[in-house]
Structures are given as C-alpha cells and as structure tokens.
N, C-alpha and C positions, 0 to 999 in steps of 0.2 A: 504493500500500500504506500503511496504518497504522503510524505508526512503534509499535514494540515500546512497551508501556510502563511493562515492568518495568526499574529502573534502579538504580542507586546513589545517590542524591542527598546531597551535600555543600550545607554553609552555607555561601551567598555573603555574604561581609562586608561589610559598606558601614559607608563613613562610616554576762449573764445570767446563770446559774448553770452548775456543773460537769454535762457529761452524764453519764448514768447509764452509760453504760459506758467511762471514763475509763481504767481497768483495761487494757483492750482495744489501746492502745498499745503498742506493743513496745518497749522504753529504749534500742535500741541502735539504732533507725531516725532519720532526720532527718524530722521532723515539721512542714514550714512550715505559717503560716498559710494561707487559700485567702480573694482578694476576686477573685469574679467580677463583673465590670462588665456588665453585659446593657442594650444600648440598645433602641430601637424605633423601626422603618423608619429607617434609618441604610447609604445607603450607603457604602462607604470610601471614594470619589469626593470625599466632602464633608467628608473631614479633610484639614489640611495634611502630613502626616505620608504622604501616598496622593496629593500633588499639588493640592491644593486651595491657591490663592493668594488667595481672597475672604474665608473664612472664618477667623475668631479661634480654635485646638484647640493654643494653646502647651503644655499640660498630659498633653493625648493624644500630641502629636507628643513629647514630653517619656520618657513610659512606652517609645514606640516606638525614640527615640534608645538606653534603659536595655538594649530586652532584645531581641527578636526579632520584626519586623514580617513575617506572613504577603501575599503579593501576591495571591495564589490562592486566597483562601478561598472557598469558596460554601454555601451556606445549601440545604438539603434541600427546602426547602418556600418561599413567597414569602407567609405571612400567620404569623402570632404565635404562638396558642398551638402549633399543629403542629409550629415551629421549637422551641420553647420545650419541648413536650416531650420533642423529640429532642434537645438538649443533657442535658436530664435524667437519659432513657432510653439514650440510644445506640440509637435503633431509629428506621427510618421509619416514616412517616403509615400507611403500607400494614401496618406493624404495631402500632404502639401506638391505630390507630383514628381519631388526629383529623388530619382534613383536608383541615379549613377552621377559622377559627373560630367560637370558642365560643358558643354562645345564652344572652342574660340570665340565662335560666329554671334555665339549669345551676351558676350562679354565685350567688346567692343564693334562696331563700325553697326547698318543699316540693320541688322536684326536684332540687336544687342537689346535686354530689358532685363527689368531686376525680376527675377522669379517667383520670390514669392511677396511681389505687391498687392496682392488680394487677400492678405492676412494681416491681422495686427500683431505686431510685434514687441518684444522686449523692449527696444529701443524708442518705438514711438510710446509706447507705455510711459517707461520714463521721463520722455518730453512732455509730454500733458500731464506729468506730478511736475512738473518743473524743475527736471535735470537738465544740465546742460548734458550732449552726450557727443562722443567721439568715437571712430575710426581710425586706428593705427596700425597696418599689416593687412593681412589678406582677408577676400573677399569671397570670391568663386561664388558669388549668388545673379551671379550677370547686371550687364550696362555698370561697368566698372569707372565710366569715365563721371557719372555722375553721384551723390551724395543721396544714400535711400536709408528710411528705416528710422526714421526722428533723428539720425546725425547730422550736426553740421558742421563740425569736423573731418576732414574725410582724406587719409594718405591709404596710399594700397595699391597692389600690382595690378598690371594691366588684364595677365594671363591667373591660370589657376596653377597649373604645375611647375614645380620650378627648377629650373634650369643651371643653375647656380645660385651662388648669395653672394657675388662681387661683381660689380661696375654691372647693375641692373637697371633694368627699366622700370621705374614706379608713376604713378599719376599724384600728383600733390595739383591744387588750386583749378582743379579739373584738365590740368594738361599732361603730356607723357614728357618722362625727362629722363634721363640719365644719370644714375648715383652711384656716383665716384664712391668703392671703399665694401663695407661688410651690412647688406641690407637688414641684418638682425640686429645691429646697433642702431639703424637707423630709427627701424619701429620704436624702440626703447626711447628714442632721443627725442621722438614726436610724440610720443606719450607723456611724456616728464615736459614739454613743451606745452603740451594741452592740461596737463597739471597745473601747471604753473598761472595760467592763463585762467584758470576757471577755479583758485586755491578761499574763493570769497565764497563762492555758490556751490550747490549739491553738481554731482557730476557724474556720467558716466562714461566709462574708459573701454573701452573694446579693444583691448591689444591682441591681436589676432597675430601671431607669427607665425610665418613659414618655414620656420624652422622645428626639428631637426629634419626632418623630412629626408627620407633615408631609401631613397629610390633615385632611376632615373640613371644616365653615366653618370652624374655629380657625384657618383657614390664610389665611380674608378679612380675620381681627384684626388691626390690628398687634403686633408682637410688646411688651411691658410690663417685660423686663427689665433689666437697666443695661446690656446691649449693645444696646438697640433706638437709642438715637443715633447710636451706630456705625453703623450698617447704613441708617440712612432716608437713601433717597433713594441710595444704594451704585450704584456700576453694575458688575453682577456678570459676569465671564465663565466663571464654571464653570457657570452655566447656559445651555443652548444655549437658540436662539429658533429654533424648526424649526414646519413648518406639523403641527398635531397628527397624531398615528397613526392610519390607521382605525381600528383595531383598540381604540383608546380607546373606555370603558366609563364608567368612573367619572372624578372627578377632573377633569375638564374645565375648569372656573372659573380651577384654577390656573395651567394654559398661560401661559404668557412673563406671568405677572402680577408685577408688584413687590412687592406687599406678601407675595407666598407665598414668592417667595425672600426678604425679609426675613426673615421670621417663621421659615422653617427656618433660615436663618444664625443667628439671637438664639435659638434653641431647642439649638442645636447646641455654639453656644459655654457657653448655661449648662449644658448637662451636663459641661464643659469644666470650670468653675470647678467644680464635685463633684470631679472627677477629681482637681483638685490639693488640692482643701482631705482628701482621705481620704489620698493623698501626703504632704502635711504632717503630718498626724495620726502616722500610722506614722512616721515620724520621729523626731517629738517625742516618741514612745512609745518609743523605742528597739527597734521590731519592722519597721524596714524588710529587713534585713537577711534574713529568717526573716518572709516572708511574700510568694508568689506571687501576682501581680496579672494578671488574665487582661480584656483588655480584647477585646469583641467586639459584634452587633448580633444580631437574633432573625432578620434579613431584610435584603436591600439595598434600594433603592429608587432611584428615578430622576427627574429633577429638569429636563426635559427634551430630554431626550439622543434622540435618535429621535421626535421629538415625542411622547414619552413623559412620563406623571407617575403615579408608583404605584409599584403592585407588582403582582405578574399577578392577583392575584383582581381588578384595575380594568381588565382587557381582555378582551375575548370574541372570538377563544376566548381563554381564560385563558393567560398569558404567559408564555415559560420565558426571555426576554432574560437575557444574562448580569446588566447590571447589579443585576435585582430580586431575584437571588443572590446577587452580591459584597457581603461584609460583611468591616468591619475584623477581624481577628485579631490581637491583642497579647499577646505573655509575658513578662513581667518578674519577674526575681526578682535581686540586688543579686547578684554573688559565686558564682550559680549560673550564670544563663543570661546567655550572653555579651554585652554590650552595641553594637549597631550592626548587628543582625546583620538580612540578609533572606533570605526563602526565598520560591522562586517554585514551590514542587511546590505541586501540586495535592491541597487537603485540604477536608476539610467540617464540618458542625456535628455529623455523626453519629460526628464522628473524637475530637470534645471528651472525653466520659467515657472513654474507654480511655488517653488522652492523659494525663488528669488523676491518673488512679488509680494509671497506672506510675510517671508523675512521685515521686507521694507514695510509692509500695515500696508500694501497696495492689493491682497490678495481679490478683493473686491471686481479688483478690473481687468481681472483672467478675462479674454476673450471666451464668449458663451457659444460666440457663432460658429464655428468651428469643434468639433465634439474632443480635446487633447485628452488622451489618455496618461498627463502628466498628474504623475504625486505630491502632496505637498511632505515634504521631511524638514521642515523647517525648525519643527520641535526638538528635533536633536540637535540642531544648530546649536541650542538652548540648552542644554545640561537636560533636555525633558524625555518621558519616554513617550510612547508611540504606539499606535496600533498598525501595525503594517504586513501588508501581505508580500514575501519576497517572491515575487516572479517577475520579471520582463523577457521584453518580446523583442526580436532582429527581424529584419529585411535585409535583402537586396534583391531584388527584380522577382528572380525564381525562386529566390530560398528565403525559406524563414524558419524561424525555431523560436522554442522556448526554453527557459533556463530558469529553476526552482532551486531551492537547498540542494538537493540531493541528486537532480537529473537534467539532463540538456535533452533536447530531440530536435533533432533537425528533417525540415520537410525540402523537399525541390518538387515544384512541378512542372508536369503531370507526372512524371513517372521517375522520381526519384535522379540517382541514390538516396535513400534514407540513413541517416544515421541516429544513435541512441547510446548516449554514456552514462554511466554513473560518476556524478561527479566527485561524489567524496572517496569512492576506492579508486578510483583511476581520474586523477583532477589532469593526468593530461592527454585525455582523450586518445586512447592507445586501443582501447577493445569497444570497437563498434559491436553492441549487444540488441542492433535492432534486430529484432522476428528471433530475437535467442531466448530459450526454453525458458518460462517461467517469468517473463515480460511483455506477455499481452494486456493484463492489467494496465501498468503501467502507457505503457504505447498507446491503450486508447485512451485514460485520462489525459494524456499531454496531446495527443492529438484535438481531442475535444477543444481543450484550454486553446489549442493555438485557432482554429476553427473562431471559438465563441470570440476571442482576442480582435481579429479583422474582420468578422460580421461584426463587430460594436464599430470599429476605429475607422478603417477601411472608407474610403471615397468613394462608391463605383466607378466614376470616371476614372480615377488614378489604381486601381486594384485589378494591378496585370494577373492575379490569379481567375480573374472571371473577365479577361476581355478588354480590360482599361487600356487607359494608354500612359504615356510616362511624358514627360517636358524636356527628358534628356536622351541620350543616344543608349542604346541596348547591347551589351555586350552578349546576353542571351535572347532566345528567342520561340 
C-alpha cells in the first residue's frame, strides 16, 4: 500500500523609479524586499550546502546556513523556459503552453512575443502592491527586446541558450550591445545597480543567471574565470564515471571528461561570488534585515550520475530521473525565517508563486483565473507546521510522472516505456519495477493520481496527451 500522504509536516532543524501604483501598499502590512536568484541547469547535487565537497558555493551554502534549505525540491519541467514560466505562472506546461523550449524566431525580430502575456504574473503582482521590480539575466519567455511582466527594469540576453559567458551579446535600454568581459558579473553588477536605485522603496529583483549552464561546446572551453586555477587539473568525486546511459541523446562529449566538470565547477562557483557580493550589498544598505532572498535553479541537471549528463530533453525517450528535477531551494530572510532550518517535504517550482504571495500578506491576489495547482508552504517559512500532502507532478511533452514519499512512476505516451521505482530502497533509480510481481497495486494508485492530477490542471488546448497543441517546437511527437 501507498503510504497516506496527507501529513503534518514540522521543520527539522539542523545545524529605478517609484511604481505607479505605490498607493497600493497597505501601511500596516510588512512589506520585504523580494531577490529571487534563478540559476540554469543547476543541480543541488552540485552545491556544498546539498553535499557537494569538490565545489567552491561558501556564499550559497552561507544563504542556506541563514534561513531554510529545501531537500525535496523538484522542478515541473527539465528544460528552461517551461520551468521559468511556471515559477512565474504557478501553472504547468500543460497549461501555460510551453513545453519545451523557446524558438529564436519567438524571441527576437517579426514573430517575436512574450508567451505567457495572457497570465498574470508574479511580477505584475508585485507592481500593483507597489514594488518597484526588475530584470537582471535571462529570459527565454520571448520578445526579448522588450520589458514584460510588471518590470521596468529590464537587462537580459537576446537568445535563450548560451553560447559562452564572454564578450556577449545582451539587450540593456531595449537595444543589442556587446559586453566586453564575464556576463555572470554582469547580471550581478545590474542587480546591485537596481538595488541601489530603488534602496528607498519595496523592490523586486529577478536575477535570472545563465549561469552555470553546463551544456553546449562551452563545456569543451576551459572554464576563464578566477576559479578556473582552482579547478585545472581537480580530481573530482561528485562526479561519477559510469559507462554512458543508452538512453543518452544529446551531451555525449561531456561523459567523464575533465575539462566539463571543470568548466561547470568554475561556472558554478562564479554564480557563487554574485550571491555574496548582492549579500554584501544588502548589508551595506542596511536592507538585509527586510529583504527575502529566495535562492533556487529553473531545472536540475546531472553530471554523470547514471551515466547521465543533461536534462531529459538530452534523452530519448525524454527523461523524468529524479536528479534533472532536483533543484536547490533557498529562503532566507534575517529575523523572519528561522536560521539552520531543513525541510525534507516534498514541494515544486509550481508551489513558488503561492509560496511567495502568502509570504508577502498578498496571498489574496493568487490569480483565480487560471486553475494553479500551486501550494502555499509558506508556514514553514515561519518556524510553523503544516498540513501537507507530498506528491508533485512533471511534464515534458510525452512524459509525465508522479513522485510520493516512497514511489516515482513514470508514464510516456501512448505506448510507453513505462517506468516504476521505489524511491526509498533504490533513490537512484537503478531497478525499473514497472509490471514486476507484487506492484499492481501500486501502479494503478499512481496511475490514477497522475490521470486525476491533469484532468484537474491540464488546459485542453495545451494537453498534448489528448490532442493539444504546444506554443513551442516538439522534440517528440
């Protein structure tokens, strides 16, 4: 039997200018700032703060010690924009449309639009409380050249993939420009600029980096930043040396190669050094105090763990493995949220915006129109416990699954492969136990759960399991 998975869950302790609707504040509510950190392909595996002993993240692991490390986090989707706009939205792929990512075509020149303008957003949320809010780093939500989503702040790349992180192409004051030097200092240095600027008024920060982003040949470079000494020549063991996955699509090059864990180690740790210099900033500003720092990744990624390296759009069939889900989750706030704290329930990227809005006394203005199958955990934020049911749901295109305490199931349609783990005797996914003796049970409650899951959530337009269509390009079909 399934164990039940409605609970109680208690926190295990462990060691620019004013917005136009500034009005809109209530005076008697507490009103922190908001800096949401957003990495790319970034599994938690690959902070120290998650166990990571190769890698340089004193800064991350620093945030983590301040306020409340999530263990369980998982990511809706395993590629960028889709993740990206369910942090936004509070909705899955199956509803807001995108999922996979983005087409050049949709991101800059005559086709170019922001994708999900027919939703309200995090960002405009905020603007009508009367934050000021900002854009700093990547996008991938299309019409890149323009300012969307209640920012009006707005620095970010042209494209979604990236290509390298020196002498890049970014869009600052709505034009494309050329930036001389290392684009991860850049974000950092536009963010602590949009601090700065806005240190009077409530605020919110979107630092979106494209970093460490651990694909692509940038991965055959060696890495050019002042930890790449550190790392040359490193002998790492948080990366396993395993004979590659069949199931491996893409990524292939980088299998047990040195200079790729290099290069993500020296890409990982310089988002590291952002982390602290935006830490220091708020400080020195006297707004540590009164300002929530939410550190998290768009997607997990994997680093050869399984002989694995990606994320499931680099396997066919396309990949639901835990780790290209796990992403770090961080909340910090000085005085609010309790320091040392972890939690091992089970939560996602689609839990983010309802998370956030309660946080802030905004939970009122959850979008109704739209059906988010987002949770509010805000209570744990809080030293408080909770009623909570751990399961969440994935997508991408064909496959989706569901993930309890104790079980994963993964579906593809129409015809499979199916897969079925136990998560707590095999947490890495080694013995596909679907259709094996003594799991029919089983396999029909998680089947049902995922079924009852997207007849709730599910768009029909956008719900390519019965015929939908998608806003992005389809790797399956």
């Amino acid at each position: 039997m399934l164990n039940s998975p409605l609970k109680f869950i208690p926190l295990l302790t462990v060691a620019s200018a004013i917005g136009s609707h500034a009005e809109a504040l209530v005076p008697d509510r507490p009103f922190p700032n908001v800096i949401f950190i957003l990495t790319d392909n970034q599994g938690a595996w690959s902070l120290g703060c998650y166990g990571n002993s190769d890698i340089r993240t004193p800064n991350i692991d620093r945030l983590a010690s301040e306020g409340i490390r999530f263990t369980r986090a998982l990511s809706s989707n395993p590629v960028s924009s889709p993740t990206r706009a369910t942090f936004l939205t509070g909705l899955m792929p199956s509803q807001h449309g995108i999922h996979c990512y983005i087409d050049n075509k949709y991101m800059i020149g005559p086709e170019a639009y922001n994708m999900i303008d027919e939703f309200t957003t995090v960002g405009e949320i905020l603007q009508d409380a009367g934050y000021v809010c900002g854009l700093s780093g990547k996008w991938h939500l299309g019409d890149h050249l323009n300012a969307h989503e209640g920012f009006s702040s707005w620095v970010t790349k042209p494209g979604g993939h990236t290509t390298e992180f020196y002498d890049q192409e970014v869009i600052e004051n709505g034009k494309i420009r050329k930036e001389e030097g290392y684009t991860t200092d850049l974000w950092t240095r536009k963010g602590i600029q949009f601090i700065q600027q806005n240190k009077e008024h409530h605020f919110f920060l979107f630092l979106a980096y494209n970093g460490p982003y651990s694909l692509g040949d940038l991965m055959l470079n060696p890495p050019r930043n002042r930890h790449a000494d550190y790392y040359r020549d490193k002998k790492f063991t948080g990366f396993p040396v395993d004979a590659m996955h069949p199931w491996q699509n893409g990524n292939k090059p980088f299998h047990n190669t040195q200079v790729a864990m290099e290069r993500l180690a020296a890409e990982t740790s310089g988002v590291d050094d952002g982390v602290g210099q935006i830490m220091s900033e708020l400080k020195r500003l006297g707004l540590d105090d009164n300002t929530i720092i939410i550190y998290a990744a768009d997607q997990g990624h994997m680093g050869g763990q399984n002989g694995m390296w990606g994320m499931g759009d680099h396997f066919r069939p396309i990949g639901a493995h835990e780790l290209m889900m796990e992403i770090p989750f961080i909340f910090r706030q000085p005085g609010k949220i309790p320091a040392g704290v972890i939690s091992d329930v089970l939560v996602s990227n689609y839990d983010f915006m309802p998370t956030l809005l309660n946080y802030l006394n905004l939970g009122e203005r959850m979008p109704q129109k739209a059906n988010s199958p987002g949770r509010d955990f805000s209570p744990l934020l809080c030293g408080e416990k909770i009623e909570w049911k751990n399961e969440v749901f994935y997508e991408m295109e064909n496959t989706r699954s569901i993930r309890t305490d104790e079980w994963k199931y993964v579906a593809r349609f129409p015809d499979g492969p199916f897969e079925l783990y136990n998560m707590k005797n095999d947490p890495q996914e080694r013995f596909n136990l679907y259709r094996q003796p003594g799991t029919d049970q089983i396999l029909a409650e998680l089947s049902s759960k995922l079924d009852e899951f997207f007849d709730k959530y599910a768009d029909p337009q956008y719900d390519i399991w019965k015929g939908g269509r998608s806003k992005t390009q389809r790797l399956t079909k």
